[in-house]
C-alpha positions in Angstrom: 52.3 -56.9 17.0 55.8 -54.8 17.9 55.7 -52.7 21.3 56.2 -49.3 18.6 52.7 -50.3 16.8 51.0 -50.6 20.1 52.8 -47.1 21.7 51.0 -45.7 18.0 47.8 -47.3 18.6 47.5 -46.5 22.1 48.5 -42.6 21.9 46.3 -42.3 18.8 43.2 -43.4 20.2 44.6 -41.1 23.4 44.3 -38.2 20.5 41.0 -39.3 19.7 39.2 -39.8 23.1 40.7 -36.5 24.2 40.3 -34.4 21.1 36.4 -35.7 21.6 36.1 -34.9 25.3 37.5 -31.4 24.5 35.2 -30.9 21.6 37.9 -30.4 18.9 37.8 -32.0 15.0 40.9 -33.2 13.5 41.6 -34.2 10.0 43.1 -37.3 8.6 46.1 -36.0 7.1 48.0 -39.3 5.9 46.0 -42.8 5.6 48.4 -45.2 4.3 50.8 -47.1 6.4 54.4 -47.8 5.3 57.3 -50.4 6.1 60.6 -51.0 4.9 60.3 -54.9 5.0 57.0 -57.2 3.3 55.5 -58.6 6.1 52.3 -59.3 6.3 50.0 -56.3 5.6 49.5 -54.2 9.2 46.3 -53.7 10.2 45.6 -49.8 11.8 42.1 -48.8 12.5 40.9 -45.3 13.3 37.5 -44.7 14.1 36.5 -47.7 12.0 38.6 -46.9 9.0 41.1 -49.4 8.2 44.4 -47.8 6.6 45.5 -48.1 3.2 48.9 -50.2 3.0 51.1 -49.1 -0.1 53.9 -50.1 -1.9 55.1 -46.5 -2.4 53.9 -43.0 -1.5 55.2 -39.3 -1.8 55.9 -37.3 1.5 57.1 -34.1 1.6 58.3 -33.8 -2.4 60.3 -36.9 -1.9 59.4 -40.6 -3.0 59.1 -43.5 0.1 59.1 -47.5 -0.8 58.1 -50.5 1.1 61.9 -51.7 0.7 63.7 -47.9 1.9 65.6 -47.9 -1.6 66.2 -45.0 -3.0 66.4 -46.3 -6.8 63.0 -44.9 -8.0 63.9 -41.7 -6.1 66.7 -41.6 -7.7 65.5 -41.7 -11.3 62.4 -39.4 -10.2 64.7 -36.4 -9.7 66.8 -37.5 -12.9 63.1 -36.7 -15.0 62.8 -33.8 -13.1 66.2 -32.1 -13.9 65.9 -33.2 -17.6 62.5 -31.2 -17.6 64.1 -28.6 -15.8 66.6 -28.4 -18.2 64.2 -29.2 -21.0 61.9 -26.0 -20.0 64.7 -23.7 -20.1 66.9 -24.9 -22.7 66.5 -21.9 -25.0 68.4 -20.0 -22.0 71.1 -22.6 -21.7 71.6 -23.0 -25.5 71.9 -19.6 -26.0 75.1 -17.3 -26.5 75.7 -16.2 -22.4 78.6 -16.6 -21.3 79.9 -19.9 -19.5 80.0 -19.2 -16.4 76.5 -17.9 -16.2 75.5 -20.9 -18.0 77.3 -22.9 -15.1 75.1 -20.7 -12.4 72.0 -21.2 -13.8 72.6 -24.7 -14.7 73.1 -25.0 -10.8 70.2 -22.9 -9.9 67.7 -24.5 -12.1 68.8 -28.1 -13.0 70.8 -29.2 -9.6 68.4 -27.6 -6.9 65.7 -30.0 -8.0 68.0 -32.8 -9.0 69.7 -33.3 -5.5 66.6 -32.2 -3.0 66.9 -35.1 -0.4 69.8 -36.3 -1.8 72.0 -36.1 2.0 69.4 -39.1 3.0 69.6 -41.4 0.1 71.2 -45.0 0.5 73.2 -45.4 -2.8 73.8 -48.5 -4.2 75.7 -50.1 -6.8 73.3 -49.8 -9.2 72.1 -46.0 -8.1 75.4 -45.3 -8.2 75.9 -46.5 -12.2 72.7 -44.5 -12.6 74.1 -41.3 -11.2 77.3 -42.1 -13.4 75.6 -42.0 -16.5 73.9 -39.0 -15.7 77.5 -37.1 -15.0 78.3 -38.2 -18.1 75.8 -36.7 -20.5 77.3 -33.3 -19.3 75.1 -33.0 -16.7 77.2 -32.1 -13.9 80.0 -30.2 -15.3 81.2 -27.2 -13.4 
């Protein structure tokens, strides 16, 4: 087991014993465990309950895989801005003028689109994903 898995074991069952000397409850917020390699599964157990190992899970609106690719993340927030845009299209087909369009387009469609985006690993293939995106029309202005 890695010296970082034991520091976590160690401090969390510190957590436990004191939170139990001092009378206080605690909820179990997360219960799967995550890696970026596929080793062998890890084996955590707190107060008798082994956690859940997972191939992918969402944290904070944002989608995590056991390989730290950002591929499925990628095409995730692709959906989202084509319902974005789907949900509003009435007010981006309609006659305002084009640089409102433009604004909006970037208020609705591009805040969801690129939340995360500053901590994504691109590669080649992301990237030809993103590129086909631009070039439906997507990302003008």
């Amino acid at each position: 087991m890695n010296s970082f898995l034991l520091l976590f074991i160690f401090l969390f069952d510190s957590f436990i014993a004191s939170s139990r000397l001092l009378r206080l409850s605690y909820i179990y917020i997360h219960t799967h465990t995550h890696t970026h390699t596929k080793p062998l599964p890890v084996k955590i157990m707190i107060n008798q309950k082994q956690l859940e190992n997972v191939e992918s899970f969402k944290y904070l609106g944002s989608i995590l895989t056991c390989d730290g690719r950002c591929t499925f993340e990628i095409t995730s927030r692709i959906a989202m801005a084509k319902a974005a845009f789907n949900k509003k299209r009435a007010l981006f087909t309609s006659t305002l003028d084009l640089k409102l369009k433009k604004k909006l387009v970037k208020c609705y469609i591009w805040n969801r689109t690129l939340h995360g985006a500053e901590t994504w690993t691109l590669r080649a293939v992301d990237q030809n994903t993103w590129k086909i995106f631009f070039k439906c029309g997507a990302a003008e202005g």
